[in-house]
C-alpha positions in Angstrom: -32.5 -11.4 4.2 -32.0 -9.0 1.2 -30.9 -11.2 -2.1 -27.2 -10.3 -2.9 -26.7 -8.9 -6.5 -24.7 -10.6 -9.0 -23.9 -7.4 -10.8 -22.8 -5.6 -7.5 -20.9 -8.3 -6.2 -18.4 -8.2 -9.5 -18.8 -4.0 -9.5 -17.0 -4.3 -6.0 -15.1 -7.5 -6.7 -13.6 -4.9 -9.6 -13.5 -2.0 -7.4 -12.4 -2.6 -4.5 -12.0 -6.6 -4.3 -8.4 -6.5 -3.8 -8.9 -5.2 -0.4 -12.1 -7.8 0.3 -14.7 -5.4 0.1 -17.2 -7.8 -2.2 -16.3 -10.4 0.8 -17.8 -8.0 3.0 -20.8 -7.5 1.0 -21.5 -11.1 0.8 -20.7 -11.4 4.5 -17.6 -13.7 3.8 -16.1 -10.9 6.6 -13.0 -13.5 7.8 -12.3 -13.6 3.9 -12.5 -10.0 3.4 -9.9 -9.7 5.8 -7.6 -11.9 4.9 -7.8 -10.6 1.4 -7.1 -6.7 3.0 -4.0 -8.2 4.9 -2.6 -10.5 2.4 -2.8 -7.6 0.0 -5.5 -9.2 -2.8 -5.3 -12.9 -1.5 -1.5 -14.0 -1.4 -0.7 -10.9 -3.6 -3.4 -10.9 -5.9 -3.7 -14.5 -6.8 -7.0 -14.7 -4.5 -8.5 -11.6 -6.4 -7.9 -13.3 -9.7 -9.2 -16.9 -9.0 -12.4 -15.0 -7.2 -13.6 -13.8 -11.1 -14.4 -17.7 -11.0 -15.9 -18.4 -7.9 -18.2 -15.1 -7.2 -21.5 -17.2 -9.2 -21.0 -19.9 -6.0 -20.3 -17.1 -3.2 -23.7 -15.2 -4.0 -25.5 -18.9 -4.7 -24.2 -19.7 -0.9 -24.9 -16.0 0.3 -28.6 -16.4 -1.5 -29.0 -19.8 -0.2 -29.9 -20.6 -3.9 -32.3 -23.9 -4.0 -29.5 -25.6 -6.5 -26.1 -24.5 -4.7 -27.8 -25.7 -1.1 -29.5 -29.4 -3.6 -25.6 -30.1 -4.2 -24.3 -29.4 -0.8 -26.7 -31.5 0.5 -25.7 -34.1 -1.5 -21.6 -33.5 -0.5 -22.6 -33.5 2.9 -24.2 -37.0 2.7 -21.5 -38.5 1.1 -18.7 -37.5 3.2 -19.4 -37.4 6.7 -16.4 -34.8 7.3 -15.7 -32.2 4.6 -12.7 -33.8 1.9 -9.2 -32.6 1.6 -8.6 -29.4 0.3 -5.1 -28.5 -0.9 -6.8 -24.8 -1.9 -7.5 -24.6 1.7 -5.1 -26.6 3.4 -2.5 -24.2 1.5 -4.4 -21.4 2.7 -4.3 -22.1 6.4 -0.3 -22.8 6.1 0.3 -19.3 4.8 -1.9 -17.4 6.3 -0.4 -19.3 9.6 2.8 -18.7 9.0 2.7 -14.8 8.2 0.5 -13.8 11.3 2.9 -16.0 13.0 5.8 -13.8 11.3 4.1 -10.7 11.7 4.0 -11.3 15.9 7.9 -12.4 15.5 9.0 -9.1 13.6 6.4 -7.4 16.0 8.3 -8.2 19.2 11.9 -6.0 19.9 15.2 -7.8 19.3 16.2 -5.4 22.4 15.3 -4.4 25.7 12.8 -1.5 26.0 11.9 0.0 29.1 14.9 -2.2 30.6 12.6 -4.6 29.8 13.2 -8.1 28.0 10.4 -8.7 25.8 11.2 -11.4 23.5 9.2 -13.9 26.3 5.9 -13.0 23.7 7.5 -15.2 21.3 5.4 -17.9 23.6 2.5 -16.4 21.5 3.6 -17.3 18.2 1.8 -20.2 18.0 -1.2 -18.5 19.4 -1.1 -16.3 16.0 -0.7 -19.5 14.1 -3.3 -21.3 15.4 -5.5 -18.2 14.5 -4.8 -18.4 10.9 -5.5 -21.8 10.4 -8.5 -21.4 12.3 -9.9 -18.5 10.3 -9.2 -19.9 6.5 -11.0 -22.9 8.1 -13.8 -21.8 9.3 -14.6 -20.0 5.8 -17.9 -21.1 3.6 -19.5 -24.5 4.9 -16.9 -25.6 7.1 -16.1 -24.8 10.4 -14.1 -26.2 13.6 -12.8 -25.2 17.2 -9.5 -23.9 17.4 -8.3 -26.7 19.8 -6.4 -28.9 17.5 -4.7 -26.1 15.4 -4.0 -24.8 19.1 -2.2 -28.0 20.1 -0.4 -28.5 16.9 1.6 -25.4 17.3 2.0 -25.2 21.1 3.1 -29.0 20.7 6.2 -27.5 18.2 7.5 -24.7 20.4 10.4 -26.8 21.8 11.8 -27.1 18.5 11.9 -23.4 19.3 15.1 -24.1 21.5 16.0 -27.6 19.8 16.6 -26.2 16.3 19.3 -23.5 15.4 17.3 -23.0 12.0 13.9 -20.7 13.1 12.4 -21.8 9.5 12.5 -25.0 10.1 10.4 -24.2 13.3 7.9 -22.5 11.6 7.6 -24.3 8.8 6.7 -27.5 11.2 4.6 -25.2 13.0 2.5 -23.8 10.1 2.1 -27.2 8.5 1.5 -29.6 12.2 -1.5 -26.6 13.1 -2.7 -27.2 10.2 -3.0 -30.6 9.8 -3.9 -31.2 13.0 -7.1 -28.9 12.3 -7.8 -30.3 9.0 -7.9 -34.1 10.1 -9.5 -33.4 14.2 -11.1 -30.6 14.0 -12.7 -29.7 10.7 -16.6 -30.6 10.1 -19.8 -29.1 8.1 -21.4 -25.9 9.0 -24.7 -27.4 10.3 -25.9 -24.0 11.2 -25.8 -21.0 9.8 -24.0 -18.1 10.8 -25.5 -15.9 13.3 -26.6 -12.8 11.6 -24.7 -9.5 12.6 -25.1 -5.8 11.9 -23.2 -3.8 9.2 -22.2 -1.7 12.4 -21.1 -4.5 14.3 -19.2 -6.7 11.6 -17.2 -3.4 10.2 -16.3 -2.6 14.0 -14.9 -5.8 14.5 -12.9 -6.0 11.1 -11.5 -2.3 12.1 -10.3 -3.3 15.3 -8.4 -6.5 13.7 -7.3 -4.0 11.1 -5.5 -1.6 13.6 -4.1 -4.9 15.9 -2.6 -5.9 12.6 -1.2 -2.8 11.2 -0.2 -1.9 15.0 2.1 -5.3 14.9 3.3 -4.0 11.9 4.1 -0.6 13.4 5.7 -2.7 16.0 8.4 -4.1 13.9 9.4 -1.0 11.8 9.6 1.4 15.0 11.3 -1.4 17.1 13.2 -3.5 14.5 13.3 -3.1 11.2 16.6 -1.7 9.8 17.9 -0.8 6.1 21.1 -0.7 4.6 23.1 2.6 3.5 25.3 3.3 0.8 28.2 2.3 2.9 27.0 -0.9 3.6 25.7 0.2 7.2 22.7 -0.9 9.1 20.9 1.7 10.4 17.3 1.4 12.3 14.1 2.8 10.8 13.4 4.6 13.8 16.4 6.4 14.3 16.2 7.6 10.8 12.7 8.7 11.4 13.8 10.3 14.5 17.2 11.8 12.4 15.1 12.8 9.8 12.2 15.1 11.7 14.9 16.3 13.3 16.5 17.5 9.9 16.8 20.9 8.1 15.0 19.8 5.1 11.9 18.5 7.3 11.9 21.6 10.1 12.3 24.2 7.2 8.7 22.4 5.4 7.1 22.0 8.2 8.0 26.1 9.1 6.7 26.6 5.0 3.5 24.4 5.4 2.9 26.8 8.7 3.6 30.2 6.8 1.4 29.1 3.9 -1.5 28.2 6.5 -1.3 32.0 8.0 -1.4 33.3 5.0 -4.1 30.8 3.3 -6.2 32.3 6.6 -5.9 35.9 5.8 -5.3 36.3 1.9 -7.6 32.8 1.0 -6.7 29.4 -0.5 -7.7 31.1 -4.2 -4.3 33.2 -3.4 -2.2 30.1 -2.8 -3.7 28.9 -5.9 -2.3 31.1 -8.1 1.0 31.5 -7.0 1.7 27.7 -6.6 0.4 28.1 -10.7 3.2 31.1 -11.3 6.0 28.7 -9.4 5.1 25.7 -11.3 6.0 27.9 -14.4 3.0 26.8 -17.1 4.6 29.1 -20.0 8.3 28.5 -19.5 9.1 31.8 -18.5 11.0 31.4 -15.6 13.1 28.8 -17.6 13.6 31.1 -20.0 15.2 34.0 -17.8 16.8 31.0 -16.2 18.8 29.5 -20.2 19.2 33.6 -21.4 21.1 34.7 -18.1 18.6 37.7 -17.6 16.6 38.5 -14.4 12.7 38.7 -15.0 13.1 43.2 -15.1 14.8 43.1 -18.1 13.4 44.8 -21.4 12.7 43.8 -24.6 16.5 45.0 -25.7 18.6 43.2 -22.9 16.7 40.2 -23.9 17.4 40.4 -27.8 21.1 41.8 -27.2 21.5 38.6 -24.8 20.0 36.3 -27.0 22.6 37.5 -30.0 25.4 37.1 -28.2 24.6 33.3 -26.5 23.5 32.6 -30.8 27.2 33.5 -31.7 28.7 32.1 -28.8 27.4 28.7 -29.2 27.1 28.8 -32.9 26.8 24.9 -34.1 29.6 26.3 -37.0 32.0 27.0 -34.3 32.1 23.7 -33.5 34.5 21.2 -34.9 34.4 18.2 -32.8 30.8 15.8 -33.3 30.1 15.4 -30.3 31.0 19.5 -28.9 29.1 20.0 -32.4 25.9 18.0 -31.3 26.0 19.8 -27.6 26.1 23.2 -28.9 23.4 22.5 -31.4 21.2 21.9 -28.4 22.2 24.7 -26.6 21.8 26.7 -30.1 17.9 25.6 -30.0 17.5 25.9 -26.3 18.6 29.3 -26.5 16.2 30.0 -29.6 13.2 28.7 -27.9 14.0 30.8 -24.6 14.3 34.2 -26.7 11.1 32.8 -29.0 9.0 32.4 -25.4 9.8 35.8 -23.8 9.4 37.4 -26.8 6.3 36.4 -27.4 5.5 36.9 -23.6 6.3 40.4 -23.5 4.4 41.0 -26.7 1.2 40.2 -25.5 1.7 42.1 -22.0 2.3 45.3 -24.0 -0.6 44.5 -26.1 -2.4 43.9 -22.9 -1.2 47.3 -21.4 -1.9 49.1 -24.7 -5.4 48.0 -24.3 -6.4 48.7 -21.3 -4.3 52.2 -20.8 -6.3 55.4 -20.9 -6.2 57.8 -23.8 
C-alpha cells in the first residue's frame, strides 16, 4: 500500500477538506462523507479541529511503527475502547439529522391518494445509521444491533409524547448510548481494501440518496413565508414560477441566442453581450443627456447647455435641492465629457481610414 503524503493530505485538507475530500484520500471514506453532508463537520467545526489531527490520520493510514506502538498499548489497557464525548457527541448529531432529514423527507400530505407518513417507522432506522457510521470510524468498530434497538425501543414515545423533540432527542441520545456501552470494541482487523472505483461509487450513491431525501422535503413540504404573512409551498412556487413571463420570455432569449450562436458563432455573442454591458458609459450617457445614440456632435453640445442651466447648483436655494442638483450638474458634465470624447475618436478613426 502506497505511503500517504503529509504534504498532500493538508493540500487537500485546504482545498477541498470541507467537503472530506483529504478523508477520502486517507481512506477515512465514512468520514469524508459525513464531513460532505454536515457541510465541513457540524458546519465547519470538523474542518478546523482536523488542522490538528491530520499528523495521526496519515500515522494510522501509514500504519506508522510509533502510532500502531501506542495503540497497542491503549488496547491493552482497556479491554473496550474509553468514553469519548468527541465521538459520543458525534453519533448524537449525526443521528439526529439523518433522522430529521427522513422526517422532512416524508409528505405531510397524501400523494398519489396515498398516505405516506407510515415511513416515519424508519426514522430510527436512519438514526441507528448515524450512530453506527461515527462509530465505526478509525480503530473502533461495532454491529449496528444495539444502536438499532435503542431507537426502535423509543418509537412509542412517538405516540406517547405531544412534543416530537423530546422523541428525538431520547432517540438520538438512547442509540447512542446503547452502541457506545454494548456494542463498541477495537478494530482487530483491518479494513478490507477497496478500489478508488468502488469506494467513490458507493459514496456517490449515498450522496444522491441523501440529496434525493432532501429533494424530498423541498418538492413535497417545505414552505416559505410571503410579504403578507402567507405560507406558500416551494413547489408551487417552482411550478408558478416556470410557468411565469419573466422565466418563459429567458428561456425563449437563451433559445434565440443558441440559433444564432449556431450560425453567426459564440465570438458574435461575445461582443455584443460586451456593447450591452456598456464598458465606456456610453449608453449611460445618451441615457443622463436625453439624446438617442444618432445624434451629432451639435444636438449633443446644445443638449448638454441647456440640462447645465437648467440644473445650475446657483439656481438652487434650498441645501438639500442645492446638493441634488450639484450631482445632477456633475452627472450631466461627465455624460457630455464621455460622448465627446467618444465621437472624437470615431471621427479620428474615420478620417484615418477614409480614402483620399
Amino acid at each position: 500500500m502506497a505511503k500517504k503524503s503529509m504534504f498532500l493530505t493538508y493540500v487537500l485538507w485546504l482545498g477541498g477538506g470541507f467537503f472530506g475530500l483529504h478523508h477520502i484520500y486517507l481512506e477515512r471514506d465514512a468520514q469524508a462523507f459525513l464531513w460532505w453532508c454536515t457541510l465541513g463537520g457540524y458546519i465547519g467545526c470538523g474542518w478546523v479541529r482536523d488542522i490538528f489531527h491530520i499528523p495521526e490520520y496519515v500515522a494510522d493510514a501509514n500504519e506508522d511503527k510509533k502510532f500502531m506502538e501506542k495503540h497497542i498499548q491503549r488496547v491493552k489497557e482497556h479491554r473496550t475502547p474509553p468514553f469519548s464525548t468527541t465521538r459520543f457527541c458525534g453519533m448524537v448529531i449525526i443521528a439526529y439529522l439523518w433522522s430529521s432529514v427522513l422526517w422532512l423527507a416524508i409528505p405531510d400530505e397524501e400523494v398519489g391518494g396515498v398516505n405516506w407518513r407510515w415511513l416515519i417507522v424508519f426514522v430510527p432506522l436512519a438514526c441507528a445509521l448515524g450512530v453506527w457510521t461515527v462509530g465505526n470510524i478509525g480503530r473502533e468498530e461495532g454491529t449496528i444491533h444495539w444502536a438499532l434497538f435503542g431507537a426502535y425501543a423509543t418509537l412509542p414515545l412517538y405516540w406517547l409524547l405531544e412534543d416530537d423533540s423530546t422523541w428525538y432527542t431520547l432517540m438520538t441520545f438512547v442509540s447512542a448510548l446503547a452502541f457506545d456501552t454494548k456494542s463498541k470494541q477495537w478494530r482487530r482487523k483491518p479494513k478490507q481494501q477497496k478500489s478508488l472505483l468502488k469506494r467513490i461509487m458507493v459514496l456517490s450513491i449515498c450522496g444522491m440518496l441523501y440529496l434525493s431525501l432532501w429533494g424530498s422535503y423541498f418538492y413535497f413540504n417545505a414552505k416559505f413565508t410571503d410579504k403578507e404573512g402567507e405560507e406558500i409551498k416551494v413547489s408551487e412556487a417552482v411550478h408558478h414560477f416556470l410557468t411565469s413571463p419573466l422565466w418563459t420570455d429567458l428561456k425563449q432569449s437563451l433559445y434565440d441566442t443558441w440559433n444564432y450562436a449556431q450560425h453567426h458563432g459564440w465570438y458574435e455573442i461575445w461582443k455584443q453581450l460586451i456593447d450591452l454591458s456598456d464598458p465606456h458609459g456610453e449608453q449611460n450617457a445618451y441615457k443622463v443627456l436625453g439624446v438617442s445614440s444618432g445624434a451629432s456632435q451639435q444636438e449633443i453640445t446644445a443638449r448638454w447647455r441647456a440640462l447645465s442651466r437648467e440644473f445650475h447648483p446657483d439656481k438652487a436655494k434650498d441645501p438639500t435641492l442645492k446638493q441634488a442638483a450639484q450631482e445632477k450638474f456633475m452627472e450631466i458634465q461627465q455624460a457630455y465629457e464621455i460622448l465627446s470624447n467618444i465621437k472624437n475618436k470615431r471621427s479620428q478613426r474615420n478620417k484615418k481610414f477614409s480614402p483620399d
